[in-house]
Structures are given as C-alpha cells and as structure tokens.
C-alpha positions in Angstrom: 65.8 -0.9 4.7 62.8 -3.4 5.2 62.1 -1.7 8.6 62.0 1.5 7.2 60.1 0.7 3.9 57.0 -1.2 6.3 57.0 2.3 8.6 57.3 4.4 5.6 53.6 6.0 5.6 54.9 7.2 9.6 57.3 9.7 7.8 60.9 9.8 8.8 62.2 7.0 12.0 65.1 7.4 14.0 67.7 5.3 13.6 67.0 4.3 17.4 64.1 3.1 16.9 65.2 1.1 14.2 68.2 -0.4 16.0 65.8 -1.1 18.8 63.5 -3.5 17.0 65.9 -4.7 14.7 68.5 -5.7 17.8 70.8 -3.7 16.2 73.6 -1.7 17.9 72.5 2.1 17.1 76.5 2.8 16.1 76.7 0.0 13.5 73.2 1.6 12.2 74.1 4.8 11.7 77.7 3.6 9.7 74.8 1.5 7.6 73.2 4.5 7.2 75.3 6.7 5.9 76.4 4.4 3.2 73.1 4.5 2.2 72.6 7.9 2.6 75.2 8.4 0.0 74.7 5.8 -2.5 70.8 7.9 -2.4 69.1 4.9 -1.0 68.2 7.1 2.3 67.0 9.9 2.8 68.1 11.8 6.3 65.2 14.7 7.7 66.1 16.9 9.9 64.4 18.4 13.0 62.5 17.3 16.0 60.5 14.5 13.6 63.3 13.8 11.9 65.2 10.6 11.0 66.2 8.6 7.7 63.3 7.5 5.4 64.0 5.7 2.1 64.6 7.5 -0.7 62.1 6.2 -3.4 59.6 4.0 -3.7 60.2 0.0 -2.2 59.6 -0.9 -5.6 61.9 1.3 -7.1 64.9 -0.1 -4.7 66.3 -3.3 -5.9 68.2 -5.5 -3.4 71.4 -5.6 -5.5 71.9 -2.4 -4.9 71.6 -2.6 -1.0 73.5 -5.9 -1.2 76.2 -4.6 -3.4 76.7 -1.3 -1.3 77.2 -2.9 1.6 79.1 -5.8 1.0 81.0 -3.6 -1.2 80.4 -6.0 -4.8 79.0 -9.7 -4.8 82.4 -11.5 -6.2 82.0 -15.2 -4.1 86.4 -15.2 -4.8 88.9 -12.9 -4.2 90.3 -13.7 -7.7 86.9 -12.9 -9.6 87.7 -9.2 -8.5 91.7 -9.2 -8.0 93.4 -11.4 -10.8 96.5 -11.3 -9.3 95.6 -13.1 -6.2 96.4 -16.3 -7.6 99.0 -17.1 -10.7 96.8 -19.5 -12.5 93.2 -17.2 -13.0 93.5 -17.1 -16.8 92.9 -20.8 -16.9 91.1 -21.8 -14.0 88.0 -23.6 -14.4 86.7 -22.7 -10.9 87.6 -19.0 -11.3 85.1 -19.2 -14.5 82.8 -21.3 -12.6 82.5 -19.2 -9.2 82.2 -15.8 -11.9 79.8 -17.3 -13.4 77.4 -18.1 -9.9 78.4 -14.6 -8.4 76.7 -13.2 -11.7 73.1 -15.6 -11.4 73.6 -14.0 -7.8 73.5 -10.5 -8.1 70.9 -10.7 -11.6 68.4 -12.7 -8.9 68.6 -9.9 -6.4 68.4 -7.3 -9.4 65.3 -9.2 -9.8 64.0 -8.5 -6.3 62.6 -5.3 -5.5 62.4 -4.2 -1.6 58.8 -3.9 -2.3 59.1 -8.0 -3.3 61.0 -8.6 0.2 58.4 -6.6 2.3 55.1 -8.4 0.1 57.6 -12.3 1.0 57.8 -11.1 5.1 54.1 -10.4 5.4 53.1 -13.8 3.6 55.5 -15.1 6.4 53.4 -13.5 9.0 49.9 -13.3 10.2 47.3 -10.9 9.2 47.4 -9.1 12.8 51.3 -9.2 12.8 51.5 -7.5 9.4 48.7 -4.9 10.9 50.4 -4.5 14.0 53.9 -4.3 12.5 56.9 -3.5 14.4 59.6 -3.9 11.8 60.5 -7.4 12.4 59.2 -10.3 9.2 
C-alpha cells in the first residue's frame, strides 16, 4: 500500500513491479491484493497500462483498516476473540488486560493515515531518495 500510494501520480502499477522492489513474491502479492481489492482499498485497471492503484486518497486510508484486513482483526489472545478457548475468561485479569492493549493498538493505527506513514518514510530518507523514489522507505 505505501509503494503504491508514493507511485500513485504514475497511474495504475503492476503488481510485478511492486513485488519486484518490495522483494516480494509476485503470488503472495497478488493474494494481498485481492483482499484489498475487495475490502475497496485497491483499485484494479485493466488494459495494457493497467495494474492496482489505491482506491482513495493516502489520507483517506487508515492503517487499521489495512492492518485489520489482513491480519484478519488485531485481538493480541485467542481468548479476546473466542471465549471458549479457555474456561476461566470471565474472570481473568490478563484476558481484560491484553483486550484492553489490543484496543490502544488498533485506535493508534486508526490514528495513522497512509498518508502519515508515507510523510514518516520520507523524513527517514534523504531529499534525493524521496525524489528518486523507488518504493522502498
């Protein structure tokens, strides 16, 4: 998503390209992908300049939602999510405690726009770096 949001004035990329500078396998990309295609996170073009672009703005993309696709929810415990996993959850104190962190987690990447990760990545790099761009902070 970061790749794509610093190329997005090029128009659509192809996932190749994007697997290429990431040092990403293209096949693991393109499952990535299509999650995101489908939560409407991407957006895929078709034809010869084709390829998947994001579907609004950096800023309007907050990485809790990227997060949260793709880890499939941000519960640190399996017992946050499945009660039943354990026979003492209704009166665990570490349950509580671990719900409680899992929640400051996902409200601080709420917090984060992809816009915010892409302005952190270029303070990280040097003014030609950030001209010259290739996708990689």
């Amino acid at each position: 998503m970061l790749d794509l949001a610093f190329h997005a004035e090029k128009g659509p990329v192809r996932l190749g390209t994007v697997a290429e500078r990431q040092g990403i396998g293209v096949k693991y990309l393109e499952q990535i992908a299509r999650s995101l295609t489908k939560a409407n996170l991407l957006r895929s073009v078709r034809g010869p300049k084709g390829g998947r672009q994001l579907a609004r703005a950096p800023q309007d993309i907050n990485l809790a939602e990227i997060v949260m696709l793709l880890e499939g929810g941000l519960k640190l415990t399996d017992c946050i999510a499945k009660t039943w996993v354990c026979e003492h959850t209704e009166q665990c104190a570490a349950r509580i405690l671990w719900a409680e962190v899992s929640q400051a987690v996902v409200e601080k990447l709420q917090a984060i726009s992809l816009k915010d990760l892409m302005e952190k990545a270029q303070a990280l790099s040097s003014p030609e770096e950030c001209a010259n761009r290739d996708g990689k902070p």
